[in-house]
N, C-alpha and C positions, 0 to 999 in steps of 0.2 A: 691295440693295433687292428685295423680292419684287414683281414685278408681279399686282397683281387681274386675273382672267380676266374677260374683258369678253363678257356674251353679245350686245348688238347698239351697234354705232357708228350713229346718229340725228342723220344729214347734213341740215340742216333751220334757215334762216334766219328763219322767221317763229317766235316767240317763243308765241301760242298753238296753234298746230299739232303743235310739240315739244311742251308740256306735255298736248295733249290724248293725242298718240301715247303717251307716258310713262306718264300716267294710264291709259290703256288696256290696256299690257300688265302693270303693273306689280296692278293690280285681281285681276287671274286669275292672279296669281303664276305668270307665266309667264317670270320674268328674274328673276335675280340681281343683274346689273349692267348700268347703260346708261349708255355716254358721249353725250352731245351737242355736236354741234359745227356750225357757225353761216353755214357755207360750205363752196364746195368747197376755197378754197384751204387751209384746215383741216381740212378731210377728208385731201388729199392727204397734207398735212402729219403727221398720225394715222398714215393707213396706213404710209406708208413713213419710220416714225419719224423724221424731220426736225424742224429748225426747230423750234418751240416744244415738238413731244413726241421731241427727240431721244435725253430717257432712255430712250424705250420700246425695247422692243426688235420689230422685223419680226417675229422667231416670234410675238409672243402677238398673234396675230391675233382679230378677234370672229367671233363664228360666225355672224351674219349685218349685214350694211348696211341700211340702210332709208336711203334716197336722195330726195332732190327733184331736180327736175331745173331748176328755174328757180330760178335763187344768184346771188348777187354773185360777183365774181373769176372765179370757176371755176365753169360750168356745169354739172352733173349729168351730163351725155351724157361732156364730157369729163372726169369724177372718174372715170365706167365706162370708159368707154377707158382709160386710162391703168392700172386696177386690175385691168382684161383682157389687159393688153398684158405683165407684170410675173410672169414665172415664181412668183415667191412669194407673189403676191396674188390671180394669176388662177382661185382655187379657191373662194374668198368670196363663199356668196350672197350676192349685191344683189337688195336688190325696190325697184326704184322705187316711189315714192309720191308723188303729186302731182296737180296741179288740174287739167293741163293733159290733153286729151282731144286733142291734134293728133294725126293719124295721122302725119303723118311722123315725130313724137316718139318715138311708140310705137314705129313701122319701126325707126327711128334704135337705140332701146334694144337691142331685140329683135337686130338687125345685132350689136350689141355685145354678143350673150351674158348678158343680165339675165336672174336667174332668172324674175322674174315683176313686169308695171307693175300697181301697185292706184291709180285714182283715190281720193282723198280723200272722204270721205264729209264731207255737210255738219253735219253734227248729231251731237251729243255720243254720241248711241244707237249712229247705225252707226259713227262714227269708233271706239269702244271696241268693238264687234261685229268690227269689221273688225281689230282690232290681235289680236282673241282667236284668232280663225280664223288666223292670217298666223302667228301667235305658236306655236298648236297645232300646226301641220303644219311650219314651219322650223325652232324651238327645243325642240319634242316630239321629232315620228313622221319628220320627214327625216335619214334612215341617211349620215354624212357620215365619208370614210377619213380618221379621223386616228386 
């Protein structure tokens, strides 16, 4: 079976927030392919092809995360952790995205090596603004060794 190259895995439990992200990068054709998935503990399960994606294989990594950090099961802080901690994984930008404006959140991320946290924008304008910019500079103009 060939596996499709996945350009961003889109960790994201609320149902319109995935579809606004989706819509946003997908507008500027700035992706090829996006998986979604609806939790961390399905995130985890993604990355380290487990459990329901144990066809997949570890190499065909995405070339970047787009993270919430507030999930059912499996929290965002600890998907990063865990995807920091994992010789084969710990090279995968993650950009947190999310509502949550806590500074310790942030601290917490930042501690764990997140490329970069974007608050959610409220309105369809910036949220697709924001996915262009995030999209241009990770899946463009950022030079990654592979």
């Amino acid at each position: 079976m060939t596996e499709h190259i996945v350009d961003i895995l889109l960790v994201e439990d609320r149902m319109e927030d995935a579809e606004l992200a989706m819509m946003g990068l997908k507008k500027y054709n700035l992706i090829n392919k996006i998986d979604w998935v609806k939790d961390g503990e399905e995130a985890l399960e993604y990355v380290f092809a487990e459990g329901r994606y144990s066809q997949r294989s570890i190499n065909n990594k995405p070339k970047m995360i787009l993270l919430d950090i507030q999930m059912p099961k499996v929290d965002g802080l600890e998907v990063l952790k865990k995807i920091r901690s994992d010789e084969r994984t710990k090279d995968i930008p993650v950009i947190v995205l999310t509502t949550s404006k806590e500074q310790q959140d942030i601290l917490d991320a930042y501690q764990l090596n997140v490329n970069a946290y974007i608050l959610k924008p409220v309105d369809f304008g910036g949220f697709t603004e924001a996915m262009k910019t995030m999209g241009m500079f990770w899946i463009l103009l950022n030079q990654r060794p592979y």
